[in-house]
N, C-alpha and C positions, 0 to 999 in steps of 0.2 A: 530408386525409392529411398535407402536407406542416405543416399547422399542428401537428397533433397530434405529429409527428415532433419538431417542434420542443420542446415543450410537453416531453415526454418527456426530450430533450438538455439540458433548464432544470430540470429536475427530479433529474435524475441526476446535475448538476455534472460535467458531461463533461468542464471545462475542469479538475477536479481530478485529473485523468488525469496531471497532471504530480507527483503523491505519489509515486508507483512508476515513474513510465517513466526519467528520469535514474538511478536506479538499476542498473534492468536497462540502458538504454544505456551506464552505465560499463563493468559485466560486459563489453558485448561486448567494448568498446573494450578492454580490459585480455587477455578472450581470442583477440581476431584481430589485436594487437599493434599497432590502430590502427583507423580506418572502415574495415569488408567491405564487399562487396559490396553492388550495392542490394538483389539478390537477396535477403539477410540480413536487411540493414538495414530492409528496407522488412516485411516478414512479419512482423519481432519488434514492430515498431511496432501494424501491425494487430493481433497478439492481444493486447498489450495493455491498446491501448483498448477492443476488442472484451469483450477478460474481463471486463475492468470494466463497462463499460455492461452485457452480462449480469449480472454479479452486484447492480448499484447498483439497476439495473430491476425484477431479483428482489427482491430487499429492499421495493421500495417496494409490490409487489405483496402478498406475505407478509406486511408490517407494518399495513397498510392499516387494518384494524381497530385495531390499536393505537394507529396514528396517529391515527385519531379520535378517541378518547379522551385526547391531549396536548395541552395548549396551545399549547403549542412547533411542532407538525405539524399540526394539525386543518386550514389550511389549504391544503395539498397539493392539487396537481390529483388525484393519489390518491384523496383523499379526499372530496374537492367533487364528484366525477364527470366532471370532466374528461376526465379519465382512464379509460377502463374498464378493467377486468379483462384481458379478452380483449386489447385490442391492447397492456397491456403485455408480456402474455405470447407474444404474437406478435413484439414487441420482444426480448426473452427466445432464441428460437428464434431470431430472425436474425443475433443479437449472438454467440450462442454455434455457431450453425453456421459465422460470418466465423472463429471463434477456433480452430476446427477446422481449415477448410481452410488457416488460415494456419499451424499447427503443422503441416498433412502437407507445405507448402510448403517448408518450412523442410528436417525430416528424418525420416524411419522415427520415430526414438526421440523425436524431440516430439512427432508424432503419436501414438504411443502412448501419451504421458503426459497427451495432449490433455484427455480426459472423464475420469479420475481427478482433475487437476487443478480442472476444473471444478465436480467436484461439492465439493471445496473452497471453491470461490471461493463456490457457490451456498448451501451447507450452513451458511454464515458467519449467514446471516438466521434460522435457526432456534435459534442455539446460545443467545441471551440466554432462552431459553424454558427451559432444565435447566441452564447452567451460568454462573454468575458470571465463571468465564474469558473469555466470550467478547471480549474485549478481544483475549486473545493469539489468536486463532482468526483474527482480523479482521489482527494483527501477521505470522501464519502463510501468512495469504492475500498483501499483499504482499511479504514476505519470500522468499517463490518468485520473486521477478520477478528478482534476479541471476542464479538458477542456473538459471532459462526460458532466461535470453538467452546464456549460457557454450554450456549445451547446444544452442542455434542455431544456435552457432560452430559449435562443436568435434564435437558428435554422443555426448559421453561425458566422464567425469570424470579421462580420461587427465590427469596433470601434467603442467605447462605446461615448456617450457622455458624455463631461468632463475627458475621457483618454485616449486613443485610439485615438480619434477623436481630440482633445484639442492638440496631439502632432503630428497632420497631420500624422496620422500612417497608412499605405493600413489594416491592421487589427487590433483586439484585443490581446494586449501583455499580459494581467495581466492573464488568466490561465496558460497561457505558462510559465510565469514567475514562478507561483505558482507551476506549476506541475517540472519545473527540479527543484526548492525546496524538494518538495520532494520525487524524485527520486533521491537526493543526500544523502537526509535525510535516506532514505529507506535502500537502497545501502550499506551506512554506516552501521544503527544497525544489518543487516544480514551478514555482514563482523564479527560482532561480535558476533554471533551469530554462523556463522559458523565456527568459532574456537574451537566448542566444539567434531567437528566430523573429529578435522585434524588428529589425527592418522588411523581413519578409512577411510581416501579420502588419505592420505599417501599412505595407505597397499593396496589399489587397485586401478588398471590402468583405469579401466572404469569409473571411476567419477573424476574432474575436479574441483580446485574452488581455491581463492585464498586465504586463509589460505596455501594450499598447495604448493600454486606456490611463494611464497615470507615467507613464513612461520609465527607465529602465532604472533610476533612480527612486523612484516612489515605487516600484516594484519590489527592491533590493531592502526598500524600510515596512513594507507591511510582509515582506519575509521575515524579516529580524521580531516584526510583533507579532506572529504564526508562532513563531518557535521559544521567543520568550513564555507566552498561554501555552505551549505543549510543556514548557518546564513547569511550568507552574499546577498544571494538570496531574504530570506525572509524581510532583510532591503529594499534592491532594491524595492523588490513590494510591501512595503509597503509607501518606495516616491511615485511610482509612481502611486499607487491608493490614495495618500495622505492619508493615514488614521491617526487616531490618538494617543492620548497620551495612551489611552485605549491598542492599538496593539502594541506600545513600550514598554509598561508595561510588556505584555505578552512575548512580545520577551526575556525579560530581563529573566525573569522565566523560558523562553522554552533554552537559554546559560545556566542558573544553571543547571538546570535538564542532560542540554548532557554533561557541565563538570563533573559531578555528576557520571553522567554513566561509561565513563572515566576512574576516578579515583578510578571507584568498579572490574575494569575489571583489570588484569594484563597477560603480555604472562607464568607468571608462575605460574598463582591462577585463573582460573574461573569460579568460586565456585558460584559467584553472577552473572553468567551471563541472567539467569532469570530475575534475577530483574532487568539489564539492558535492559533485550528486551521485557519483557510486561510490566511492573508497570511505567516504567520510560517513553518509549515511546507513550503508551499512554495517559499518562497526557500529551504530550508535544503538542499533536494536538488538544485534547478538549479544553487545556488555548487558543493557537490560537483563532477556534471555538467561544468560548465563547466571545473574546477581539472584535471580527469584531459581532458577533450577536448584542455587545453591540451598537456600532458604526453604524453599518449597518443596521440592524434588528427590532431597536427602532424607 
């Protein structure tokens, strides 16, 4: 059991759990005027990781099939049998019942949004089957993780005071602001990401995705314009939650890093595309993270 556990958490990239959580843990930090409670702190954590491993698990379940036929995946414990069916889906059911009770921990209205939510998170696996969008689907999935963790806080989209409130706003704008950041952000690196599977989404009809539909070139330029609008977002919200020279600092770092990326990627070499979509992407949200802890969190 505990090998297969294992097996599963190596397959899922648990440890990229750090894509969306510095995100949502800004939110809070920005909505509770600094670290909450553990009470808080610690539920928003669990779901999630929790979401994610349901949704990563599902994918890997759903695609299975597909993934056999990829060069790129064919060796998945998925696919070798390592893995069976059944205990990823048992994986599945434990991951997303932790995401549940950790939303009714929190409050009424996250629990509420708990399985709607979810089938978001989960519905992400099916979408490359009918839509070329599914990039933004997968942007859309973490893009909810600021305005999970506001609503953790706060219970509602009441304006904050001194932002929200200070610019006579009917709600709170800054997770909204924060989450199409990066849902643009997102969008983008899997744009690039999935360039590595365009001759195999070429060679069959049933999968869908835009590598395919604009090709690997026009792929790699409405990645560059994804992520130019996620910088341009993340200046936005960070006028209007004023923050400081700390979070410009960091911006400045998280423009190098995505030119960076960028210029590793080309439509005729992407040899480095790894290193564009884990090493590079996840420093880009922990510098965030780290810039508003300082600011916020202190």
């Amino acid at each position: 059991m505990l090998s297969r556990l294992a097996l599963v958490l190596d397959s899922i990239k648990i440890a990229h759990s750090v894509f969306a959580l510095p995100f949502a843990l800004v939110a809070m930090l920005v909505a509770a005027g600094g670290w909450p409670a553990w009470g808080v702190f610690g539920p928003i954590v669990l779901c999630m990781v929790a979401g994610r491993s349901a949704a990563m698990a599902f994918n890997r379940w759903a695609d299975r099939r597909f993934d056999a036929e990829n060069p790129r995946t064919k060796g998945r414990p998925t696919v070798s049998g390592a893995l069976s069916p059944g205990f990823l889906l048992g994986f599945v059911l434990a991951s997303a019942a932790l995401f549940v009770a950790g939303a009714w921990l929190l409050n009424p209205v996250c629990g509420a949004l708990a399985l709607p939510v979810l089938a978001i998170l989960l519905g992400y696996s099916f979408a490359k089957r009918f839509t070329s969008l599914c990039h933004f689907w997968l942007g859309l999935s973490l893009g909810l993780a600021p305005l999970g963790a506001h609503l953790a806080v706060t219970g509602d989209l009441s304006p904050l005071p001194g932002l929200g409130a200070a610019r006579g706003l009917p709600f709170e704008a800054f997770p909204l602001l924060l989450g199409l950041a990066v849902l643009c952000w997102v969008s983008g690196f899997d744009l690039i990401y999935a360039c590595q599977d365009y001759a195999v989404d070429a060679a069959d009809p049933r999968l869908h995705s835009m590598p395919k539909r604009l090709g690997i070139a026009g792929a790699l330029k409405l990645s560059t314009a994804l992520h130019a609008l996620a910088m341009a977002l993340l200046i936005g919200t960070g006028v209007y939650a004023a923050l400081g020279l700390a979070y410009y600092a960091a911006l400045a770092v998280v423009a190098a890093l995505l030119i960076y990326e960028h210029s590793i990627v080309k439509p005729d070499d992407l040899s480095r595309v790894n290193v564009a979509f884990f090493t590079l992407n996840g420093a880009v949200s922990l510098v965030l993270l780290a810039a508003v802890a300082l600011e916020r969190g202190l």
